[in-house]
N, C-alpha and C positions, 0 to 999 in steps of 0.2 A: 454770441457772447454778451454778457450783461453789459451794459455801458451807462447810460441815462438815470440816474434817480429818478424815480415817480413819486415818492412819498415815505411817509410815514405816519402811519394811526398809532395810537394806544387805544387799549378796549378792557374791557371786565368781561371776563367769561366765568362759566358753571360747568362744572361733568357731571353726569350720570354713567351707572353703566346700565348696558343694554343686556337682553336677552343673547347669547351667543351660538353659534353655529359650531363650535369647535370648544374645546377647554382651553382656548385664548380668551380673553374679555375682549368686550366690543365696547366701545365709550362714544355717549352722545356729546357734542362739547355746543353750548348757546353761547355767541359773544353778543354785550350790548353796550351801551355806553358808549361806544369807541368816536373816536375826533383826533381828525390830526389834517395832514394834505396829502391830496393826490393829485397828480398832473399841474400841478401849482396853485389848487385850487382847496379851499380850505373845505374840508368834509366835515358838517356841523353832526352828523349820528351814521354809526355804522355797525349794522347787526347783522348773524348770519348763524347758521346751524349746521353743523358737520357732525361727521363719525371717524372713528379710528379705530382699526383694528389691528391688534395685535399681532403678529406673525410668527412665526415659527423660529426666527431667528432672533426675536425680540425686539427688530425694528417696530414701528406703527404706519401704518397703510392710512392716510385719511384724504376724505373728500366732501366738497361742499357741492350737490347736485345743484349747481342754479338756486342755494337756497342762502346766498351771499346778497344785504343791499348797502349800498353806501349814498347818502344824502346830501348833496349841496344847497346852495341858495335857490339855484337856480331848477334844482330836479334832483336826478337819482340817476343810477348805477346798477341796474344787478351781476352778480359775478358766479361763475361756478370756477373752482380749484381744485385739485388733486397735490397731495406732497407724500413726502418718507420724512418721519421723524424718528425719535427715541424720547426715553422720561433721560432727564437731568437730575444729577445728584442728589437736589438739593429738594426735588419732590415735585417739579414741571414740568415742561417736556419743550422741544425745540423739534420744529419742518421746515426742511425746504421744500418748495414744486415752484407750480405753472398755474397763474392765476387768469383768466378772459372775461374779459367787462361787456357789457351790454349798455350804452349810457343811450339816456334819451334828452339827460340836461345839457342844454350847449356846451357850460364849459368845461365836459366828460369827454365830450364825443371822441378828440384826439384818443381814447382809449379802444374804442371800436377799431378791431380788428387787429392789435398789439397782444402780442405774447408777451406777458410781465413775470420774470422773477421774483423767489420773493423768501426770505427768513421769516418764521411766526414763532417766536419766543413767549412762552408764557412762565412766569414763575410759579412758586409754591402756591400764594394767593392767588392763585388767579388773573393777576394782570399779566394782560399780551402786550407784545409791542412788533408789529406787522412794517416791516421793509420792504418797498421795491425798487425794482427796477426796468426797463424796457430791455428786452431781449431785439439785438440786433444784428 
């Protein structure tokens, strides 16, 4: 069960949509810009590239292959995540999943090997706003 806050980023993201394997759309989403904290630690830039596919039920399937970084003073972070989302009323979309960090900057490292929760809120514009928490 969630317990622990880890953080919170905001980011600026982009979609595309991809070529599709089904008459569902598939969407590439880039996020850049992002800055906020993770592990108590201030995350100066956080960028990453995922996909979301649309499903049959009108959820969104998305995942970030290891192609997640996040930036401290001290080093970095790569992350790969999986969530289930939906589009939001208002023209965004909202996921929850399961995010896994890879840090090699010291004050990361407590993230190796922690299963983190996590809401990713993005509005109409574009701005995300990424919550976690440690799964314990």
């Amino acid at each position: 069960m969630p317990s622990e806050k880890m953080g919170s980023i905001k980011a600026v993201t982009a979609t595309k949509t991809l070529p599709s394997d089904s008459a569902l759309p598939k969407f590439e989403v880039t996020v850049s810009s992002g800055s906020g904290t993770l592990a108590g630690v201030e995350i100066l830039k956080t960028m990453a590239t995922y996909t979301a596919e649309m499903r049959a039920d009108g959820t969104l399937y998305g995942e970030v292959p290891n192609a997640g970084l996040v930036i401290a003073a001290d080093g970095i972070a790569t992350f790969r995540a999986t969530g289930i989302g939906t589009f939001t009323e208002d023209g965004g979309a909202t996921f929850k999943g399961m995010v896994y960090f890879q840090a090699s900057a010291p004050s990361l490292v407590s993230l190796n090997g922690a299963a983190i929760v996590y809401n990713w809120d993005v509005d109409a514009q574009g701005i995300a706003t990424w919550e976690l928490w440690q799964w314990t």
